[in-house]
C-alpha positions as CSV (number, residue, x, y, z in Angstrom):
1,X,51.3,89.3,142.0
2,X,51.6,89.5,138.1
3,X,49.2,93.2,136.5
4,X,46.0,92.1,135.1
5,X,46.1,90.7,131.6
6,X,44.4,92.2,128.6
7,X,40.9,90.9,128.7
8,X,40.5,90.0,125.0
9,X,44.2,88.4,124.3
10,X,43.1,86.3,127.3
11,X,39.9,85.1,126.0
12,X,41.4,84.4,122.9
13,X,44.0,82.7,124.2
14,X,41.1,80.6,126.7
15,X,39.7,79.5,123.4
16,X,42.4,78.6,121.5
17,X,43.6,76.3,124.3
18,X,39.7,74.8,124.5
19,X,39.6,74.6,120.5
20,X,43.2,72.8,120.4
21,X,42.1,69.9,123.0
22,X,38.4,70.0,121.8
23,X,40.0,68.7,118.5
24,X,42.2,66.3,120.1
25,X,39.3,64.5,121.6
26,X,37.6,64.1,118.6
27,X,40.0,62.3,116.4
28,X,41.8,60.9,119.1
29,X,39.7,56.8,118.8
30,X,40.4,54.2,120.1
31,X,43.2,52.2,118.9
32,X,42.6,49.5,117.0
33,X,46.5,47.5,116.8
34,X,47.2,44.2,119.4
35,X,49.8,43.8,118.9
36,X,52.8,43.9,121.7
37,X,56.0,42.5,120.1
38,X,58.5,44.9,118.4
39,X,60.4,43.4,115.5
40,X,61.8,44.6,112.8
41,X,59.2,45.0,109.9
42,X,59.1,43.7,106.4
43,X,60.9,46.0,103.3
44,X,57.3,48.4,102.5
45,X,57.1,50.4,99.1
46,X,58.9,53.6,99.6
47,X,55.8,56.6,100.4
48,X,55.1,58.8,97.2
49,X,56.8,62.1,96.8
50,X,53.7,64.3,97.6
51,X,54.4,68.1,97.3
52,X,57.7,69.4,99.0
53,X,59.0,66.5,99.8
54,X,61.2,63.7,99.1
55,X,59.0,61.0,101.0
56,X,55.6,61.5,103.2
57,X,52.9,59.9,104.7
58,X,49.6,60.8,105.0
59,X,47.5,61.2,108.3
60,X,45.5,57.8,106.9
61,X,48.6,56.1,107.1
62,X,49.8,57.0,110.8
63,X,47.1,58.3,112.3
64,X,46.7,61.3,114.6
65,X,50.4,62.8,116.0
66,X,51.8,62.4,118.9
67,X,55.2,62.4,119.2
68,X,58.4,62.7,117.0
69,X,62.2,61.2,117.8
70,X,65.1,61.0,115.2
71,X,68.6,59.1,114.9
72,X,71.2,60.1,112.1
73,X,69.5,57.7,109.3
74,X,66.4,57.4,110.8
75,X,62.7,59.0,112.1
76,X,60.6,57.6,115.5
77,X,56.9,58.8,114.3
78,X,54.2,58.4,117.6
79,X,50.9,58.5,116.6
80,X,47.3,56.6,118.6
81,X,48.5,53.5,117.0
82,X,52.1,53.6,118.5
83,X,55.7,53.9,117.1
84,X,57.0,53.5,114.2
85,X,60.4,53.6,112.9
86,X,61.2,54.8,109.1
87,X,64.1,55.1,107.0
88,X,65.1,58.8,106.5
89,X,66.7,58.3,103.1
90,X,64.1,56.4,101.6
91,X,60.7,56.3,104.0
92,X,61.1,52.2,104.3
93,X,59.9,51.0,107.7
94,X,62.0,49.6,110.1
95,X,60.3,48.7,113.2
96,X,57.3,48.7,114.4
97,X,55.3,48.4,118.2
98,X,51.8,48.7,118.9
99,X,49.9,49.2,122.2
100,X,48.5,45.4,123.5
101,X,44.8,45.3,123.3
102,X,42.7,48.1,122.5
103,X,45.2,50.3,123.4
104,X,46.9,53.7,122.5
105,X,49.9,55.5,122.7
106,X,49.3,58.4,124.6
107,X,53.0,60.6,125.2
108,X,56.5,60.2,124.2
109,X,59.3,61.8,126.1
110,X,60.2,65.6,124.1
111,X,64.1,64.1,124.2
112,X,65.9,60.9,124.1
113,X,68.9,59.5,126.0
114,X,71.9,57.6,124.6
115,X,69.1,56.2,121.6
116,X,66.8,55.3,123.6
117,X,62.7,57.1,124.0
118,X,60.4,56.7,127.3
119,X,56.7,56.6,126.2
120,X,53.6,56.0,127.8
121,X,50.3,53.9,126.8
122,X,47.2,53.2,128.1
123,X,43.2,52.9,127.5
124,X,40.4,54.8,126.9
125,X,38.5,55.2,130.7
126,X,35.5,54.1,131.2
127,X,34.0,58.4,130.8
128,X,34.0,59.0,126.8
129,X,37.2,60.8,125.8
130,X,39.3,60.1,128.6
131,X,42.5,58.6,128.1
132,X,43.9,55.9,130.9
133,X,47.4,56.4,130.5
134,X,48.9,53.9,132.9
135,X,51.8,52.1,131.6
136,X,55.7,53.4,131.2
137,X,58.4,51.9,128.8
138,X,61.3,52.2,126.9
139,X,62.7,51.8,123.5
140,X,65.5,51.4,121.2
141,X,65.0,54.0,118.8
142,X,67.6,51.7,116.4
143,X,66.4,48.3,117.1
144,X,62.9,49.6,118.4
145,X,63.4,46.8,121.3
146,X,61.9,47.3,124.3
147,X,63.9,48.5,127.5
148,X,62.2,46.6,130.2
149,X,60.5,42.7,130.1
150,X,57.4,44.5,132.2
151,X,56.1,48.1,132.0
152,X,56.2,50.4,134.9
153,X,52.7,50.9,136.6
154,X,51.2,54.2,137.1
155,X,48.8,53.5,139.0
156,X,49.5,53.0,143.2
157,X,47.7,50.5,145.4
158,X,44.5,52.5,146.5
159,X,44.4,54.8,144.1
160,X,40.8,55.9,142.4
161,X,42.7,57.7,140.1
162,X,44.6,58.0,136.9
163,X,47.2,59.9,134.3
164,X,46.0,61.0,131.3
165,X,48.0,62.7,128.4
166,X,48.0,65.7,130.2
167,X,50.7,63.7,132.6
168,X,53.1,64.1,129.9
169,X,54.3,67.5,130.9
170,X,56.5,65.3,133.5
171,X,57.4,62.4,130.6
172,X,60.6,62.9,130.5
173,X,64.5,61.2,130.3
174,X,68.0,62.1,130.6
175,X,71.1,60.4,131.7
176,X,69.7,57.1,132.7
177,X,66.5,58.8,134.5
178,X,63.2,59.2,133.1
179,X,60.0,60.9,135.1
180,X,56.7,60.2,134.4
181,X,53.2,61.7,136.0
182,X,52.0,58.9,138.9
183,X,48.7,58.3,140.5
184,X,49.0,57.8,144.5
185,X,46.9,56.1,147.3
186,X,45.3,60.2,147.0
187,X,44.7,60.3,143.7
188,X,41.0,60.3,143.2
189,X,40.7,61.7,139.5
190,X,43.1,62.1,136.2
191,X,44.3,65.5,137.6
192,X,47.1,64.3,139.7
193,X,50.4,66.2,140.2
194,X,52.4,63.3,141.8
195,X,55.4,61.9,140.2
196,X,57.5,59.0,139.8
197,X,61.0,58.5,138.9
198,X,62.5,55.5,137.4
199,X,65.7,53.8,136.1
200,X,66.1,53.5,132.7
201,X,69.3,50.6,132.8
202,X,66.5,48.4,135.0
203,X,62.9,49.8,134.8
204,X,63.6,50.2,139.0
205,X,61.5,52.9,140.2
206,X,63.6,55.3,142.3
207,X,61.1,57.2,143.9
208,X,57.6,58.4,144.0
209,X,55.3,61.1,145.2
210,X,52.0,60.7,147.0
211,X,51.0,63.8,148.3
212,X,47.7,64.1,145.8
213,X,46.1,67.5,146.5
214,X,47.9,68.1,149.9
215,X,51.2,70.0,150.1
216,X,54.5,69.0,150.9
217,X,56.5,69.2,154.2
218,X,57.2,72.9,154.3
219,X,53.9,73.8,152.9
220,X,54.8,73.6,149.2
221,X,52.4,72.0,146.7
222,X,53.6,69.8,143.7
223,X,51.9,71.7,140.0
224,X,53.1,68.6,137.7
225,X,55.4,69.8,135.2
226,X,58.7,68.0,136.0
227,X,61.9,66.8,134.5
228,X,64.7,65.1,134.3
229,X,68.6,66.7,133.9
230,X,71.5,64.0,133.6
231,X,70.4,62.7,136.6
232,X,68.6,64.8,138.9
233,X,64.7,65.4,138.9
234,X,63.6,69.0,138.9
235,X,59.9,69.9,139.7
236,X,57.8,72.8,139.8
237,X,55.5,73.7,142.7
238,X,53.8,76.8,144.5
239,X,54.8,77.5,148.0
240,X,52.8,80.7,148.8
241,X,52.5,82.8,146.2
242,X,55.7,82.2,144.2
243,X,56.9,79.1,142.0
244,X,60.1,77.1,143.2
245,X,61.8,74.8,141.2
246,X,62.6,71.8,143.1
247,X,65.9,69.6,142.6
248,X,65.5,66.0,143.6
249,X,68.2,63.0,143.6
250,X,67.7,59.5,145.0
251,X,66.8,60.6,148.4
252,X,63.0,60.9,149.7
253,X,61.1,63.5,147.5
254,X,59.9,65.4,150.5
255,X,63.5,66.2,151.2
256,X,64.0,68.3,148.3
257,X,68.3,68.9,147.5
258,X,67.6,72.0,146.4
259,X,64.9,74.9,145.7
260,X,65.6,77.4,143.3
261,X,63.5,80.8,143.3
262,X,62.1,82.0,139.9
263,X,61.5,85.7,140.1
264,X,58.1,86.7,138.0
265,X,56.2,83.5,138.3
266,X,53.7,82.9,140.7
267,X,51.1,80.5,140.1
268,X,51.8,77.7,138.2
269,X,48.7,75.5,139.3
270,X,47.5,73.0,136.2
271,X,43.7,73.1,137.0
272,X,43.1,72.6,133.1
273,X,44.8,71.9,129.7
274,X,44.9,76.0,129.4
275,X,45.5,76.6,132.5
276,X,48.8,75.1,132.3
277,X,49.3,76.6,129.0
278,X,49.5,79.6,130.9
279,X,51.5,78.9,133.8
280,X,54.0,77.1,134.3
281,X,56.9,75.1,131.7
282,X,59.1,73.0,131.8
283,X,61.2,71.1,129.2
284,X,65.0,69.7,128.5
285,X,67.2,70.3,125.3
286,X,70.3,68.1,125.7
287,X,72.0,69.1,128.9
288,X,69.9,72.3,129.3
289,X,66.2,72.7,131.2
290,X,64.2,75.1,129.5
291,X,61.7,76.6,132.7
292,X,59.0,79.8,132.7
293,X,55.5,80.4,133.6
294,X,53.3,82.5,132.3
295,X,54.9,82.7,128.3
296,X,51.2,82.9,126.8
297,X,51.0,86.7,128.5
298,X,50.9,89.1,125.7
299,X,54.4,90.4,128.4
300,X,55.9,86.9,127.6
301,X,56.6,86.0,130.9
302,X,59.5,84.1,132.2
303,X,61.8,82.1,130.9
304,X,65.1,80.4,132.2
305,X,67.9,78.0,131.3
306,X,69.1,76.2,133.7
307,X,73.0,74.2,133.0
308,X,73.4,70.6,134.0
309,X,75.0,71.0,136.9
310,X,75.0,74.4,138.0
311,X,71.8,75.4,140.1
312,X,71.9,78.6,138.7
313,X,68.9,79.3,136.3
314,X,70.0,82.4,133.3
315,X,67.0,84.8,132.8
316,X,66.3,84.8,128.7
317,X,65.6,88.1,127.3
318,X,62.5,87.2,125.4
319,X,61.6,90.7,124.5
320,X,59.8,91.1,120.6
321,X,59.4,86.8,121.2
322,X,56.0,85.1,120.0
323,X,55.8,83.0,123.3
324,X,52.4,82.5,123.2
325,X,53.4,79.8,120.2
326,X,55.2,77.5,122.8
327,X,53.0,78.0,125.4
328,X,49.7,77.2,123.7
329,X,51.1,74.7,121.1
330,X,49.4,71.6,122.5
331,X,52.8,71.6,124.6
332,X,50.6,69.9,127.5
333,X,50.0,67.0,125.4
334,X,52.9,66.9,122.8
335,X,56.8,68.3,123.1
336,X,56.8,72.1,123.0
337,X,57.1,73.8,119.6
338,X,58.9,76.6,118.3
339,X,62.0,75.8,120.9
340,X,65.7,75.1,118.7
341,X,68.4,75.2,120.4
342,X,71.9,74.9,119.1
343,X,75.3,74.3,120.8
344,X,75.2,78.0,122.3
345,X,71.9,79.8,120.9
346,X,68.2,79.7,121.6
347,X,66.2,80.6,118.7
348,X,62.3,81.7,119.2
349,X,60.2,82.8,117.1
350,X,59.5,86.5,116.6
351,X,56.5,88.2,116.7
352,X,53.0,89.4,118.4
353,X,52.7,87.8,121.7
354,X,49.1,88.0,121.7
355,X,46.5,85.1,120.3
356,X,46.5,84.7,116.8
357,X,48.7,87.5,116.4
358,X,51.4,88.0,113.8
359,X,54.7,86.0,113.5
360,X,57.0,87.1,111.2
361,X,60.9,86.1,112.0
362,X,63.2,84.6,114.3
363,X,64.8,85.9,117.5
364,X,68.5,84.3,118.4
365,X,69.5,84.3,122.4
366,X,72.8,83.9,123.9
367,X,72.7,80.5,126.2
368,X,75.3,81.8,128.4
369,X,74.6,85.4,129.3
370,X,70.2,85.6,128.5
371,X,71.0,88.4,126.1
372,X,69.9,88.6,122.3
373,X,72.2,88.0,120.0
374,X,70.0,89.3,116.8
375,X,66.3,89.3,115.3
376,X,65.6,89.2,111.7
377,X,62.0,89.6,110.4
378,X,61.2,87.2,107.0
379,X,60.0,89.8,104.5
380,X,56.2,89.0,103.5
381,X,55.9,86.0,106.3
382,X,52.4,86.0,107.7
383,X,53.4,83.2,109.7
384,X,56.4,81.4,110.8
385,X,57.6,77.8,113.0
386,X,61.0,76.8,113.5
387,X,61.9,74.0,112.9
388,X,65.6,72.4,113.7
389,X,68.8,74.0,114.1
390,X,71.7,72.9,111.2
391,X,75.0,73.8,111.3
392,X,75.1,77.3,109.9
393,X,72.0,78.7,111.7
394,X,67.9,77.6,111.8
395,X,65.8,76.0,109.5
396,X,62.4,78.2,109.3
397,X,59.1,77.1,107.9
398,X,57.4,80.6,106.7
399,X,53.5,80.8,105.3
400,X,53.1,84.1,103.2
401,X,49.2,84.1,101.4
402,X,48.7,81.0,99.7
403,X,52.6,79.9,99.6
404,X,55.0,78.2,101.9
405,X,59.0,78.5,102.2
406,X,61.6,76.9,104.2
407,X,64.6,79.0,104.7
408,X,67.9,78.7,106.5
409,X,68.4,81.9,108.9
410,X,72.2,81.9,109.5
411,X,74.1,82.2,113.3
412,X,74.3,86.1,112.4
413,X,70.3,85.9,111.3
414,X,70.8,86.3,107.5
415,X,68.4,84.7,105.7
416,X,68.8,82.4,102.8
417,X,66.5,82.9,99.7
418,X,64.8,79.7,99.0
419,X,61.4,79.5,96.5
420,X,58.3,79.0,97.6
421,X,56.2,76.2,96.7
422,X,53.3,77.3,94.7
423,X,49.5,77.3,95.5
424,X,48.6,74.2,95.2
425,X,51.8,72.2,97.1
426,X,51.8,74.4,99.8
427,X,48.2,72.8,101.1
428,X,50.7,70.5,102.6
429,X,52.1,73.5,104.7
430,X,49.4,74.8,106.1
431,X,49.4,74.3,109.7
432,X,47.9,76.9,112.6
433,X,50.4,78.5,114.3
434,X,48.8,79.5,117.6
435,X,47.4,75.8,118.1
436,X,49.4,73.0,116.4
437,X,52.2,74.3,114.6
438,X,55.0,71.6,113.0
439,X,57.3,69.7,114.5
440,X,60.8,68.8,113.4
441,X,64.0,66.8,113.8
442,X,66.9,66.5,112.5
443,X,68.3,63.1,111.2
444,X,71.4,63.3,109.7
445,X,71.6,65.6,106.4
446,X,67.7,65.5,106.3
447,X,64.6,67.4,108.1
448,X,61.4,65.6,108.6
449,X,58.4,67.9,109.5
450,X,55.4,66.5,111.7
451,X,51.9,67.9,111.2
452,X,50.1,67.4,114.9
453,X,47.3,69.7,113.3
454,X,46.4,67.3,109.8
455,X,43.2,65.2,111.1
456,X,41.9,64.8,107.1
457,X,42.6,61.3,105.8
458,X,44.9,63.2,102.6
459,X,46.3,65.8,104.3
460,X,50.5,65.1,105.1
461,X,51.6,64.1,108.4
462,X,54.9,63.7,108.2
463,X,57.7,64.6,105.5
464,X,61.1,64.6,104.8
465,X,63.4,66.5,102.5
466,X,67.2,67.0,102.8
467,X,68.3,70.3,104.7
468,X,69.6,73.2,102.1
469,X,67.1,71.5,99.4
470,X,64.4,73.7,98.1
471,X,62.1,72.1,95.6
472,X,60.0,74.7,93.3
């Protein structure tokens, strides 16, 4: 068993977690769009140039984040409302889809697969800030068409139960597989851990779970997190007191192909939103899976990469690493933040591990061997997010007082001087780092930057500026 954690990082860290999904409840409303067709939309006005950026929107004209995909010329923006597909060089929209009914958009997958996003959507439930997030699908992130003529059901015959957007720590696709969070014949509640795998080419499901609270042949008990590696399934679940990591193919899920032992995590039970903000991870970068438990210890945990295809999970030195901003960063509701990876380098962000503690640089790790390549600390940065990976290095967003900065750390972690924007443009950039900190993607020669945390009408949601710009 893991030493006992420091009693105030972790009650920090207990209401941070609370705080973060306390405010998601409150401005997450019903949607109000019926629309079901996707088509492409009518030439709009280009967005105004607010501060920092070539184009933006405002959280009045998307609505409260919830996911973010890109293509070479173009940016996938999730919110309540749905998806919505802009131009990168100019902010003109190009498609469009909205929930049917009085519906929302709860997830979207952290990665996409040969262009094309898996999403979920639902209802509110009949309890007051409970999302029903029953339905899987598919999209074109080009043509935003939909993958399949009918979504996949969540729900199974005699079940009492139900995802919600906590599910989406098993969204996932890769290869032509996508996982999702299902609700058996024993699921009673929204706190399932059963899964479902399906094809994306057909919208055939493969293979589902229905074990609901009870464990698996063998003893082993299903935590939720799962995802999909160019065609395999991997799964986390507790057998005793230690974690496994579960490989499953197209064969019955209670025959798993293989198990895989994770030394230093034990628990990784998902009782609650911050529970599983402290236990166990999961997430896939191209042909990598990203795995750890317990990376909001002030220690930093665990954390692995596991190659498509090898079995063989590589221990990451995260020594020095600000975890705790991956862990707690609404990660059990949106795609993990503060995770780059390039063709051979992980970046993280450096810093105090505990809540609300200091970030101040960026950490590079070696893919292959788990060993640090280099740490550089941003002089005067009181806070720091990463953002995407460019061909020379990482892309940083950096808060210092009242200013903002986005610099380019290079592959051997020297940093590029950039100007900051002044006092009142860098309102735009203010974002919490332990809760909701940016998200990014590349597309193309450009950056856009996501703002899960901007709930005020005027505040910016989304922007995007060309990579090795700084605008003064």
């Amino acid at each position: 068993m893991r030493g006992a954690r420091g009693p105030v990082a972790a009650l920090a860290g207990v209401i941070a977690g609370i705080l973060a999904l306390a405010v998601a409840l409150t401005f997450w409303g019903p949607g109000s769009s019926s629309s079901t067709e996707v088509s492409p939309a009518p030439a709009a006005s280009a967005p105004a140039a607010r501060p920092g950026f070539t184009w933006s929107l405002r959280t009045a004209d998307t609505g409260t984040f919830v996911g973010l995909w890109s293509t070479a010329t173009s940016v996938v923006l999730g919110s309540k409302y749905g998806l919505t597909a802009y131009d990168a060089a100019s902010g003109d929209r190009i498609w469009s889809w909205r929930p049917p009914g009085n519906g929302l958009l709860c997830n979207m997958s952290p990665d996409t697969s040969f262009g094309t996003g898996a999403f979920i959507y639902g209802v509110w439930a009949a309890n007051p800030g409970i999302e029903r997030c029953d339905h899987l699908q598919t999209v074109s992130l080009a043509s935003g068409r939909l993958g399949w003529t009918r979504p996949v059901d969540l729900v199974g015959a005699g079940s009492t139960g139900f995802p919600d957007r906590l599910g989406g720590t098993s969204l996932s696709i890769s290869g032509y597989v996508v996982t999702t969070p299902f609700a058996g014949s024993r699921t009673h509640d929204q706190r399932g851990t059963d899964l479902l795998s399906v094809d994306v080419r057909t919208g055939r499901v493969r293979w589902s779970t229905d074990f609901g609270p009870a464990g698996m042949p063998g003893g082993c008990r299903l935590s939720g997190p799962a995802q999909a590696l160019v065609g395999m399934v991997y799964v986390l679940a507790e057998c005793g007191d230690q974690a496994r990591l579960f490989s499953l193919g197209d064969g019955p899920p209670s025959r798993p192909a293989g198990m895989i032992a994770l030394p230093g995590c034990n628990s990784v039970r998902p009782y609650t939103a911050v529970r599983r903000s402290l236990s166990g991870f999961m997430t896939v970068r191209g042909s990598r899976l990203l795995v750890g438990c317990y990376l909001a210890d002030p220690g930093g945990g665990s954390l692995y990469v596991l190659p498509a295809g090898t079995g063989r999970p590589v221990p990451l030195d995260t020594a020095g690493a600000a975890t705790n901003t991956v862990a707690f960063a609404s990660g059990v509701v949106y795609g993990p933040a503060n995770l780059v990876l390039s063709s051979d380098t992980l970046y993280l962000v450096k810093g105090d591990n505990r809540a609300n503690g200091r970030t101040d640089g960026v950490i590079a790790v070696d893919l292959a061997t788990g060993r640090q390549r280099w740490n550089t600390t941003l002089p005067g940065a009181s806070s720091v997010a990463l953002t995407a990976a460019t061909d020379s290095g990482v892309e940083v967003l950096t808060g210092t007082g009242d200013h903002a900065s986005l610099h380019t750390v290079t592959r051997t972690g020297q940093v590029t001087p950039a100007p900051s924007w002044p006092t009142e443009q860098a309102t735009s950039f203010r974002w919490d780092p332990h809760v909701n900190p940016p998200r990014a993607a590349r597309t193309g020669d450009r950056l856009a930057i996501a703002f899960p945390g901007s709930y005020e009408p005027d505040r910016t949601s989304l922007g995007v500026l060309p990579l090795g710009v700084r605008r003064g």
